[in-house]
C-alpha positions as CSV (number, residue, x, y, z in Angstrom):
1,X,101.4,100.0,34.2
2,X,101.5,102.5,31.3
3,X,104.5,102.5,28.7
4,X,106.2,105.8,28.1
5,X,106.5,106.3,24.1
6,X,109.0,108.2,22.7
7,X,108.2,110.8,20.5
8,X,111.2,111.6,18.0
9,X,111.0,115.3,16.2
10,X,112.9,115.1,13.0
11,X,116.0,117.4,12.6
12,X,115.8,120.2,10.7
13,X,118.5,120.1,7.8
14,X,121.4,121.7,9.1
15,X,122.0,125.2,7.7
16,X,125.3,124.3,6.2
17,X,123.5,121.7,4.1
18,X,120.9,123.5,3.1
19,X,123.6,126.0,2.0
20,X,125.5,124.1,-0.4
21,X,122.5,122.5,-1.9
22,X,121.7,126.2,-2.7
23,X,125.1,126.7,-4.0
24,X,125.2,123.4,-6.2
25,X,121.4,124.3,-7.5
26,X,122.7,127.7,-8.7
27,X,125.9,126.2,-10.0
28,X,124.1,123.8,-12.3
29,X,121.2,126.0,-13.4
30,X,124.2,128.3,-14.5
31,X,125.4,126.0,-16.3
32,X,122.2,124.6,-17.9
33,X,121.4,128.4,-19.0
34,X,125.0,128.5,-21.0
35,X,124.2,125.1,-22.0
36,X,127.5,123.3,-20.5
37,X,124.8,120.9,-19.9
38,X,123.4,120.4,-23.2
39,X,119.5,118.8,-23.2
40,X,119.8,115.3,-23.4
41,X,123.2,115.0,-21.9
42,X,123.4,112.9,-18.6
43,X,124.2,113.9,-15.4
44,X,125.8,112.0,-12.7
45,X,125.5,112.7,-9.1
46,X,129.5,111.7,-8.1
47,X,130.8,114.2,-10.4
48,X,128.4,116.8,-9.6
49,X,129.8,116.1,-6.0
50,X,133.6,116.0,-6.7
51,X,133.8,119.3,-9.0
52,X,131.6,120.9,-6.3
53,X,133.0,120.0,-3.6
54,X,129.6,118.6,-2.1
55,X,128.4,115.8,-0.6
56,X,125.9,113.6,-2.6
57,X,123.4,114.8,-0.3
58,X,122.9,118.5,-1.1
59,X,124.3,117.2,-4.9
60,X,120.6,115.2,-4.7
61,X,118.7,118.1,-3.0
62,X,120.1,120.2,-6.2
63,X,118.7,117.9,-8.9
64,X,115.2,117.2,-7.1
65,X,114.9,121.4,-7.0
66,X,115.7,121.7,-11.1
67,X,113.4,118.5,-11.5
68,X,110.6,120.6,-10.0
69,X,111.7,123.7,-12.0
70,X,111.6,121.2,-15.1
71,X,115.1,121.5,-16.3
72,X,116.5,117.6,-15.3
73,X,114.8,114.1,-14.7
74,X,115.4,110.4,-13.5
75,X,114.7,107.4,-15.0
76,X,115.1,104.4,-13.2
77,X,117.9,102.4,-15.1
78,X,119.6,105.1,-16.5
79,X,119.8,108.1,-13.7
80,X,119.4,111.7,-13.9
81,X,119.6,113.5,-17.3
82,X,118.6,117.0,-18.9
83,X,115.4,116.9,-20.2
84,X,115.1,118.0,-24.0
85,X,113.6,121.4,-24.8
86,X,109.8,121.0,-25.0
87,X,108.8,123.8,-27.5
88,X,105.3,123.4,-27.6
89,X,104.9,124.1,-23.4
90,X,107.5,127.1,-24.3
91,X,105.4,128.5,-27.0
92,X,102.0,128.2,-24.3
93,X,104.7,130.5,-22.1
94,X,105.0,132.9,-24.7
95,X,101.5,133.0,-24.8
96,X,101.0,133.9,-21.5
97,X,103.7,136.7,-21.6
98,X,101.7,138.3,-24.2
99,X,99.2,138.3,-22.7
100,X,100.4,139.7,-19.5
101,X,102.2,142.3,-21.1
102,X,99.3,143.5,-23.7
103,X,97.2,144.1,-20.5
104,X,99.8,146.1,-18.8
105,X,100.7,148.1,-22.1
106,X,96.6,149.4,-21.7
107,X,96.8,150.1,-17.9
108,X,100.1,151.8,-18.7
109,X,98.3,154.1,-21.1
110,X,95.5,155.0,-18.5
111,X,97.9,155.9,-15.8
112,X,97.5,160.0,-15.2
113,X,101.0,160.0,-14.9
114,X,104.4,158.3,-16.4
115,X,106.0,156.0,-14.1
116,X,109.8,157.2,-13.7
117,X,110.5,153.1,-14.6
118,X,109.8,154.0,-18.1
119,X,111.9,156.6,-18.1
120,X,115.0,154.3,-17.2
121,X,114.2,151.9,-19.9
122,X,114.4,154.9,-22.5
123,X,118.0,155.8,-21.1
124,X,119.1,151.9,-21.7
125,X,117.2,151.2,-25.2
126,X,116.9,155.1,-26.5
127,X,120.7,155.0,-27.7
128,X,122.5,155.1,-30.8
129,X,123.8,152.0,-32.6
130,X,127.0,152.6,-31.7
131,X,126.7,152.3,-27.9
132,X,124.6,149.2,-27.9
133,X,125.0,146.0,-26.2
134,X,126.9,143.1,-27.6
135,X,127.8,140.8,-24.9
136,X,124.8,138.2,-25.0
137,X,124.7,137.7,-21.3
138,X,124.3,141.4,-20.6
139,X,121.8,141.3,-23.2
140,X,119.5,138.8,-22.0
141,X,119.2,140.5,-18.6
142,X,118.5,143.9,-20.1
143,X,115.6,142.3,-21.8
144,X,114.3,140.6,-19.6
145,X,114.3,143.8,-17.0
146,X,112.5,145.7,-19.9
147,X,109.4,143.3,-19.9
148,X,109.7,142.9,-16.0
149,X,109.5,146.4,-15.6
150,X,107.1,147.5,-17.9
151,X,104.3,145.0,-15.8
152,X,105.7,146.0,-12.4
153,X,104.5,149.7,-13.2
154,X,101.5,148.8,-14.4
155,X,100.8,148.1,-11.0
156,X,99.4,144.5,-10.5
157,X,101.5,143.0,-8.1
158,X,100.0,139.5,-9.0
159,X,100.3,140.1,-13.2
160,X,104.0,141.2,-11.9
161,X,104.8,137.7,-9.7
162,X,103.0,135.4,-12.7
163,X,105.2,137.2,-15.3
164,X,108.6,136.6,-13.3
165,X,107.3,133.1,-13.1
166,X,106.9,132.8,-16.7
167,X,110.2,134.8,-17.6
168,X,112.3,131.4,-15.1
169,X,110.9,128.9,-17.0
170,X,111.6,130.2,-20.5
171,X,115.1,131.5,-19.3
172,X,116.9,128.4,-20.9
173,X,115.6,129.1,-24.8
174,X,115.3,132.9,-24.1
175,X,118.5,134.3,-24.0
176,X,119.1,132.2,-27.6
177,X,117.4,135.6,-29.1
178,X,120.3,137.0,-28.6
179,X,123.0,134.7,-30.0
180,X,122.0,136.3,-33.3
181,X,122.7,140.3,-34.1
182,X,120.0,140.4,-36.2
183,X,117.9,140.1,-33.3
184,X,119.9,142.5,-31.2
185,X,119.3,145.1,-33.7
186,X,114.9,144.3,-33.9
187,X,115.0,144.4,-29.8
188,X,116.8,147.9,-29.3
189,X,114.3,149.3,-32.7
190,X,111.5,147.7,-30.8
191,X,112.1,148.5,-27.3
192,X,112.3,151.8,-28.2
193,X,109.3,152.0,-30.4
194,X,107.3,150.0,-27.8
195,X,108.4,152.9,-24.9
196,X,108.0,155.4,-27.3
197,X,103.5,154.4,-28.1
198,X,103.3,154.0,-24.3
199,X,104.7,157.6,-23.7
200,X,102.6,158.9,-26.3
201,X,99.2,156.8,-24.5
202,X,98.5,154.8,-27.9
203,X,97.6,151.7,-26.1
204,X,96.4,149.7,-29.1
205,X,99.2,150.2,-31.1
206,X,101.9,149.5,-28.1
207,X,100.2,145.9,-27.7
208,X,100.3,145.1,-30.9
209,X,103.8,145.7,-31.1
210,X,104.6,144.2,-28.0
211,X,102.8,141.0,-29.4
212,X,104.9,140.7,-32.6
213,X,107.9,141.4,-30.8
214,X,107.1,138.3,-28.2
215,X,106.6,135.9,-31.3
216,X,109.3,137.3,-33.4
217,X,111.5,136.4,-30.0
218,X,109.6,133.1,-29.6
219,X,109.6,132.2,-33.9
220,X,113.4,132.6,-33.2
221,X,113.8,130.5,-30.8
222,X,111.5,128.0,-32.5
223,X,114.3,127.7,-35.3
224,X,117.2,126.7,-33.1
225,X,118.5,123.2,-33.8
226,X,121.0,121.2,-31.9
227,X,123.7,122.2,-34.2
228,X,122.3,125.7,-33.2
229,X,122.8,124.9,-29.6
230,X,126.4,123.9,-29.8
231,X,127.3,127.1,-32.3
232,X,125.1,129.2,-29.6
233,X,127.4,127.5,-26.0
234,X,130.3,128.2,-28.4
235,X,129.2,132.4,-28.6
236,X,128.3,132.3,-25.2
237,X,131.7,130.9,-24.0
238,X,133.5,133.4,-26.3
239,X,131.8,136.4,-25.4
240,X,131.2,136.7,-29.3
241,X,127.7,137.0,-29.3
């Protein structure tokens, strides 16, 4: 006589789940970009799940998705915790970026003809100093859409999904360019310079510019200290940057 066996298909997460992990991830990387959750600081799943309004399953789901992304880790005895900035794999992600962008500065200067997303970025970085950004948030974005854009017209689509790889994972120390006006000032002068070689077709030129620009940006970054990090959550929260 034969025995039936059961087969059991797992359930799918439900889409409500799934949902509010997405919304906790999103919430906490937001909060790990304006450093509310300072590096070394730990994190613990209950309040996660209270000031969310989450379950500790989706909380969980959350914190294995930023482990992945790098941002958080466990240990064993002592739980989950942010995980320090680790400048020297930043500065290998700096490297990459110039590269990426140095090769689309050259394809950019053998195109036939402009692409019109070069003409936006003149409109937003082509302005007086009066009119120029302050708030750091709204900086950060408009730089990072300047280098996003200017490999997207070069027209690798693989250079393009690499470099938005590259421009997550520095996010966090990234937008601390811009806690400083100094450095507002050098990325509106060099933005526009930088547009300015690749309308004009000087290709050698625009990448070396592009490459001092990236390590100026990186050598910034470089300098910030944990003092720096508390001063730069303080402009943040303020708006003052």
């Amino acid at each position: 006589m034969s025995t039936a066996h059961t087969i059991r298909i797992a359930k799918p997460p439900s889409t409500k789940r799934v949902n509010l992990a997405d919304r906790v991830y999103a919430q906490l990387k937001a909060e790990l970009f304006d450093f509310q959750l300072m590096p070394g600081d730990p994190i613990s799943e209950n309040e996660i799940a209270e000031r969310t309004r989450a379950s500790r399953t989706p909380v969980r789901e959350a914190l294995f998705r930023l482990q992945r992304d790098g941002y958080v880790d466990v240990q064993a005895r002592n739980g989950w915790y942010v995980k320090p900035l680790d400048f020297d794999a930043f500065d290998e992600l700096y490297d990459v970026r110039i590269t990426l962008e140095c090769v689309a500065a050259q394809r950019l200067c053998a195109l036939d003809n402009r692409p019109p997303a070069l003409t936006g970025l003149d409109a937003t970085w082509g302005i007086d100093t009066a009119r120029r950004e302050t708030d750091s948030t709204t900086l950060w974005q408009l730089d990072e859409q300047f280098h996003a854009e200017i490999v997207a017209a070069a027209g690798n689509r693989e250079m393009a999904r690499i470099h938005r790889d590259v421009t997550e994972r520095i996010r966090i120390v990234r937008r601390l360019d811009f806690v400083k006006p100094a450095r507002v000032d050098a990325t509106y002068d060099e933005h526009a310079a930088i547009l300015r070689l690749l309308g004009e077709r000087h290709a050698e030129p625009a990448q070396h510019l592009l490459e001092a620009h990236i390590k100026a940006s990186r050598d910034a970054v470089r300098q910030i200290t944990l003092h720096g990090l508390f001063e730069a959550r303080d402009a943040i929260r303020t708006g003052a940057a």
